[in-house]
Every structure is written in structure tokens, then in C-alpha cells.
C-alpha positions in Angstrom: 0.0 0.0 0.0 1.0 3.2 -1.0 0.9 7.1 0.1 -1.1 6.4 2.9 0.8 10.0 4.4 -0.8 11.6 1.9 -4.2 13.6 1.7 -7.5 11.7 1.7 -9.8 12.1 -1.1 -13.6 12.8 -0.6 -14.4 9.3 -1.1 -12.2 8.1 1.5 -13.4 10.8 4.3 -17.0 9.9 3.9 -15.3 6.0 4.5 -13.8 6.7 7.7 -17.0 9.6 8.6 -19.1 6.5 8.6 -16.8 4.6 10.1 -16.3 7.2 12.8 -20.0 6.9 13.1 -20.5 3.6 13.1 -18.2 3.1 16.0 -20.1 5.9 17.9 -23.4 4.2 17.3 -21.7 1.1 18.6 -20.5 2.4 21.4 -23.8 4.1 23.0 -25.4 1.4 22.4 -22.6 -0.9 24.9 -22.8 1.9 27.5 -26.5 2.5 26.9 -27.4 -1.2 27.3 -25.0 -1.5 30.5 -26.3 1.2 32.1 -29.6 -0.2 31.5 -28.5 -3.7 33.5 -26.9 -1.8 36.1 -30.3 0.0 36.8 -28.0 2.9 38.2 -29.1 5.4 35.3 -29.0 8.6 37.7 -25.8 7.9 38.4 -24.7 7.8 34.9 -25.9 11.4 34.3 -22.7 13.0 32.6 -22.1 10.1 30.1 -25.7 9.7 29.1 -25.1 13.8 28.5 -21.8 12.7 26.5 -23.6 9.8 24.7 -26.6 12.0 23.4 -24.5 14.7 21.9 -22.2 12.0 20.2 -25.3 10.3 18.4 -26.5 13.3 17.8 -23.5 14.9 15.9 -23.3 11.9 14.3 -27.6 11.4 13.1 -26.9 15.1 11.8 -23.8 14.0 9.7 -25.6 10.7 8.4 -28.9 13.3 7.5 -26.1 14.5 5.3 -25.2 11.7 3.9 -28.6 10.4 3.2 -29.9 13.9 1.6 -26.8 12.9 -1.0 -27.7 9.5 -1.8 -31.2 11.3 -2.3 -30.4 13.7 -4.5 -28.2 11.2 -6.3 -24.7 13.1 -5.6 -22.4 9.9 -5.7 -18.9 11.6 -6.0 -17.7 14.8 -3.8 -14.9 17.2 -4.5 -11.8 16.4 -3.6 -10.3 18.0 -0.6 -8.0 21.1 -0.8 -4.4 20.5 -0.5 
């Protein structure tokens, strides 16, 4: 594999954006689902907090994605270098 130093193109952002995403989603839902065993949600006030912003950054950047898909815009520009 080469020049993997180099830039990203668009293509390979919105990869590792879902990615990012993906392992957000993943994530909540571990601590979500523990939290809910634990029965000690109270407790847990300050990473529920963190938890909701993080999917919610993340629903607004996969709105994005969708509205794309939708409007049938496959390819992005490339990044500035």
C-alpha cells in the first residue's frame, strides 16, 4: 500500500466519517445497554449527556449523507491540498 501519508480524497473521508459513526453508534449502544443492566441510570448522568451529543453529531452527519444518496450526488470534490 501506497501514500497512505498523503491527503484523503472525498471518497475516502465519507469512508472513515461513517466509520467514525458507526463506531459511535456502537459504542452508545454498549454503555446505553449496561447502564440499563446496572439499573443505576441517575448515576450515569454525565455520560448519558456525553452519549446523546455524540449520536447526535453523528444522526446530523448521516442526514447528510442520506440527503446525498437522495439527490443522487455519488462523487464529492476532492479536498483542498
Amino acid at each position: 500500500m501506497d501514500d497512505l501519508d498523503g491527503p484523503r480524497t472525498a471518497q475516502q473521508e465519507l469512508f472513515y466519517d461513517l466509520e467514525d459513526a458507526s463506531a459511535v453508534i456502537g459504542w452508545s449502544v454498549v454503555e446505553l445497554t449496561a447502564m440499563a443492566a446496572a439499573g443505576s441510570a441517575q448515576d450515569q448522568a454525565a455520560l448519558l449527556m456525553k452519549v446523546c451529543a455524540l449520536l447526535g453529531a453523528q444522526q446530523k452527519r448521516l442526514e447528510g449523507y442520506a440527503r446525498e444518496v437522495k439527490e443522487q450526488r455519488i462523487s464529492r470534490p476532492e479536498l483542498a491540498g
